[in-house]
C-alpha positions in Angstrom: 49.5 103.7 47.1 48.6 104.6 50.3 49.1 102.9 53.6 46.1 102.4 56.4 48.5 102.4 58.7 48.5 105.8 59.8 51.8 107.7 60.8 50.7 108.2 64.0 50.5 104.5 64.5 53.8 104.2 63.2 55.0 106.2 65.8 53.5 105.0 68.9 54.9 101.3 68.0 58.2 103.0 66.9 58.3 104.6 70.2 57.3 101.0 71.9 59.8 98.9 70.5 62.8 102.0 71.5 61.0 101.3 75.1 61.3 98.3 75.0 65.4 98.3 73.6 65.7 100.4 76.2 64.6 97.9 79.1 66.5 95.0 77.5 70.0 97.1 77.8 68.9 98.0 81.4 68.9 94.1 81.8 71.6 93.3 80.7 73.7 96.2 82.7 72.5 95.2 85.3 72.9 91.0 84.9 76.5 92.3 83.9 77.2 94.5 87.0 75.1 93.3 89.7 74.1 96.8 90.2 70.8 98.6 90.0 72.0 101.5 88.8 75.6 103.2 87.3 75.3 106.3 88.5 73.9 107.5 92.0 71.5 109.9 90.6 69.3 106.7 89.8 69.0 106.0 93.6 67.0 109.1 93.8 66.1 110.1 97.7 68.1 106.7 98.1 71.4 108.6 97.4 72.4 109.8 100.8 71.3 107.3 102.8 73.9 105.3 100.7 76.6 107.9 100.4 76.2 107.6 104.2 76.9 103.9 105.0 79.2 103.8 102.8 81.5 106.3 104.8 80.7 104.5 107.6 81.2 101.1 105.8 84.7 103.2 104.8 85.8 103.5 108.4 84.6 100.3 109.7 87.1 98.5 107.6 89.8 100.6 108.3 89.1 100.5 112.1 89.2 96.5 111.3 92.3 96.9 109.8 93.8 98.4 112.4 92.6 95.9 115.3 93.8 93.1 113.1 96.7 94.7 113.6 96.9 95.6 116.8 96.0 91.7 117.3 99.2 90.7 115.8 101.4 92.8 117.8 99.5 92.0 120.8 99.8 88.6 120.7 103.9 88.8 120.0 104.0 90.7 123.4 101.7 88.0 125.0 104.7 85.0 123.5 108.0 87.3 124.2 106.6 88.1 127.9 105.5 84.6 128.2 109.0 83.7 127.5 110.7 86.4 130.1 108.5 84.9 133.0 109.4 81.2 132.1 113.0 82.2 131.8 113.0 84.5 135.2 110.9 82.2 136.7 113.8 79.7 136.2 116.8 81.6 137.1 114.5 82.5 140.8 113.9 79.1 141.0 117.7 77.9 140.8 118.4 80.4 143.6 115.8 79.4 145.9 117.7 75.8 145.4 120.6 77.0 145.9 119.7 79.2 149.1 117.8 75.8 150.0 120.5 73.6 149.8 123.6 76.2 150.6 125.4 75.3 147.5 125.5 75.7 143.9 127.2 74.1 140.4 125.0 75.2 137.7 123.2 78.9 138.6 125.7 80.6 136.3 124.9 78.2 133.1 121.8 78.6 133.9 121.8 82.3 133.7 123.4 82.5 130.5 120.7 80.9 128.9 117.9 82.2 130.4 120.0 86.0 129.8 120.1 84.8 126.2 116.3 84.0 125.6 115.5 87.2 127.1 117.4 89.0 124.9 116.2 87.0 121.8 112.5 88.0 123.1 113.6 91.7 123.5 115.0 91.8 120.0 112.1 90.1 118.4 111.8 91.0 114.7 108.7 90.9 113.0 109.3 91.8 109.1 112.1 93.9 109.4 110.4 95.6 112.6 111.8 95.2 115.9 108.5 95.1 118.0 109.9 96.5 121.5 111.9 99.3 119.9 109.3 102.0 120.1 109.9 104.2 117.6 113.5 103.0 116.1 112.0 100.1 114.6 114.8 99.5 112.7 117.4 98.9 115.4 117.7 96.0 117.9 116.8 97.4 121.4 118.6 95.4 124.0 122.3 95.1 122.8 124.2 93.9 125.2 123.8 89.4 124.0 125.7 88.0 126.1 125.9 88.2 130.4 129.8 89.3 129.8 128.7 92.0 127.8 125.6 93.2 130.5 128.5 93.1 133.3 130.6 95.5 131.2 128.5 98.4 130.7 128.5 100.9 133.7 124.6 100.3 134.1 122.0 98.3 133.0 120.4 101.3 130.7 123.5 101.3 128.4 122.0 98.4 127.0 118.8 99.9 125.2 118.6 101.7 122.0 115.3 101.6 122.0 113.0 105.3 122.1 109.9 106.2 124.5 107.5 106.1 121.5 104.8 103.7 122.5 103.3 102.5 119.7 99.7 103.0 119.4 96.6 102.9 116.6 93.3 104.3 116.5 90.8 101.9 117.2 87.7 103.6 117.1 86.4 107.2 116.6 87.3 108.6 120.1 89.8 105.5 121.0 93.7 105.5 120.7 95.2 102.5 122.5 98.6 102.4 123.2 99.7 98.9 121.9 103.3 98.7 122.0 105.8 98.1 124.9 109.2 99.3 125.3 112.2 96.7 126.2 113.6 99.3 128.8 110.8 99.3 130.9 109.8 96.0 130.6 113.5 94.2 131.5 115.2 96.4 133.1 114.7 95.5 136.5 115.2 91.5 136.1 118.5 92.8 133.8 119.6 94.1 136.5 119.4 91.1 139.0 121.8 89.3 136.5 123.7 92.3 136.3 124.1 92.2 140.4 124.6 88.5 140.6 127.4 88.5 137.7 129.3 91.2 139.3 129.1 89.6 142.8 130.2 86.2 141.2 133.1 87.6 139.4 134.1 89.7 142.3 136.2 89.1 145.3 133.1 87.7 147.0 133.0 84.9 144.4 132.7 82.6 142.9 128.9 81.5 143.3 129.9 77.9 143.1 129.9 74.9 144.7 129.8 75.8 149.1 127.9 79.0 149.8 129.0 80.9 152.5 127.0 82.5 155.2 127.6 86.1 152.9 127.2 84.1 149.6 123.9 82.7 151.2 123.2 86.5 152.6 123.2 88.0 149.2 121.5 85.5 147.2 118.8 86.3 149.8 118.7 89.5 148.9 118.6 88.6 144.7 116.1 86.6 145.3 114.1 89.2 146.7 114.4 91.4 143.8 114.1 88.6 141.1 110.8 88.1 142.9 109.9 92.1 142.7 111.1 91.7 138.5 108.6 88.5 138.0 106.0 90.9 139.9 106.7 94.0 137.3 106.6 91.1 134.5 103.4 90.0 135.3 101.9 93.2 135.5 102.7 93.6 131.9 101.2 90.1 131.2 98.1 91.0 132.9 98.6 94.8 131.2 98.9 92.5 127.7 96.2 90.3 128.3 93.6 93.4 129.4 94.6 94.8 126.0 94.0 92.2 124.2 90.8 91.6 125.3 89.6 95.4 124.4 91.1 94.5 121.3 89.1 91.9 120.7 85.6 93.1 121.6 86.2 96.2 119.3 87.1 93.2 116.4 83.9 91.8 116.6 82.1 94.9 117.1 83.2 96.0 113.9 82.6 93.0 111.8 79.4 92.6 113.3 79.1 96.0 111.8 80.8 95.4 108.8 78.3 92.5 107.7 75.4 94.2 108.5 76.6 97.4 106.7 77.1 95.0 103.5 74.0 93.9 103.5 72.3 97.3 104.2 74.5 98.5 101.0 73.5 95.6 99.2 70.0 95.7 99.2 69.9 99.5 98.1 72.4 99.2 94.8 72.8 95.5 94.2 69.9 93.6 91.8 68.6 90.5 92.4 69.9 88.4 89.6 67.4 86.1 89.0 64.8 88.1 89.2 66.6 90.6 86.6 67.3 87.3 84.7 63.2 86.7 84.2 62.1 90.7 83.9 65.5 90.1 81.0 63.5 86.9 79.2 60.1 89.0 79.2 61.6 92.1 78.2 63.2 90.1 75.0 59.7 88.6 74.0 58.0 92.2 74.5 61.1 93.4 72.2 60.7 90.9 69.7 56.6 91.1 69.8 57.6 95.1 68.7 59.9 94.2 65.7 57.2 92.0 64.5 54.3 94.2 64.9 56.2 97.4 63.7 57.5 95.0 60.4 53.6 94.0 59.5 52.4 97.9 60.0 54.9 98.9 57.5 53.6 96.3 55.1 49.8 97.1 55.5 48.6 98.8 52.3 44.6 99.2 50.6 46.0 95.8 49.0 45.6 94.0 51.6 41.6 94.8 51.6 40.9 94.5 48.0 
């Protein structure tokens, strides 16, 4: 018998309800992914302007990644230096005293300890790297551990194994900063004071204990002149450190100023609003079902039905 539902109606709900199968799956893709589209050819004249922050979203992060860590080594200079000054500071300070006073019972104690800390902060080891090494990050730079073993070498730069290679990073598109700093040039010179003052002690000028005569007195004058000049080269390194640091720092929150705001710009290009995709979900599903149920009646409709 024949239907009066024509075919043509058959096909324009047929084609409906396939629209509207269609809009469900693009629902749930996109509830499932968070994204509005798989591919980038859905972005359209979107496409580049995407493909572009991304890159630059790409070399933000690295450029963070390398400030970070620039940070960390940074700060380890800013400790170990810290630690130099204190322990120079110390060793200038007992000689003042004992210039002051004309005697002395404990400057040569006091050396080897404060030699010892310096030495520890030279050789500082950060995960298997050895941060004032330059380049041979896998040796210890200052060797010479004891003040008995600085007074044996010939000079004071028989003591480093360390390389001129600076460390350094790129911090930016046109920025390379120099980062790292190498143990020869930063102790050498105080070294050397202890070198000096152990060699006059154990010399025939010695011992530096107890009385100080007027050539005892004479040369510790002089010592303390250059143990002033080696705080003045630490310092400058601090202050070196510190200017560093700051630079770092501004460049740090320049790029996750950038990075946040490049997420967001991302974001609202590819990334679908969940709830909303959620309710467009719920209407699609009644449209879908409204389809199965009118394309199940048309099928069913016959000259029966009117006679």
């Amino acid at each position: 018998m024949t239907r009066v539902s024509s075919f043509g109606h058959q096909q324009v709900m047929l084609s409906s309800l396939l629209n509207n199968q269609a809009r469900v799956f693009t629902d749930q893709t996109q509830i499932t992914t968070g994204k509005k589209e798989e591919k980038y050819a859905g972005f359209a004249s979107e496409t580049s302007t995407l493909l572009g922050a991304k890159s630059v979203f790409g070399q933000t992060k690295g450029y963070l990644r390398a400030t970070d860590h620039v940070e960390r080594f940074l700060s380890t200079n800013d400790i170990q230096l810290g630690s130099m000054v204190s322990s120079a500071q110390n060793v200038r300070d007992t000689i003042l005293e004992a210039i002051s006073q004309e005697e002395t019972f404990a400057l040569n104690e006091l050396m080897g300890e404060a030699y010892t800390s310096m030495v520890s902060a030279m050789n500082t080891n950060i995960g298997g790297v050895y941060v004032f090494s330059g380049g041979r990050t896998d040796v210890e730079p200052v060797t010479a551990k004891s003040v008995a073993d600085l007074l044996a070498l010939p000079a004071v730069t028989d003591m480093y194994e360390n390389d001129q290679r600076r460390p350094a990073a790129k911090v930016g598109q046109n920025t390379l900063l120099e980062y790292g700093l190498l143990a020869d040039e930063v102790s050498t010179s105080v070294f050397q004071v202890f070198k000096d003052i152990a060699a006059y002690d154990a010399g025939p000028s010695g011992p530096l204990s107890g009385q100080l005569n007027t050539a005892q007195l004479t040369f510790l004058k002089g010592e303390l002149a250059n143990m002033d000049a080696a705080l003045d080269d630490l310092r400058i390194f601090v202050a070196r450190n510190g200017t560093r640091q700051n630079n770092v720092e501004n460049f740090s929150n320049e790029y996750e100023a950038q990075e946040v705001f490049l997420e967001t710009f991302i974001s609202d290009i590819e990334d679908v609003d969940v709830a909303e995709a959620v309710t467009r979900l719920n209407n699609d599903k009644v449209a879908l079902e409204a389809s199965y149920k009118i394309t199940s009646e048309l099928s069913k409709i016959s000259l029966l039905n009117f006679l």
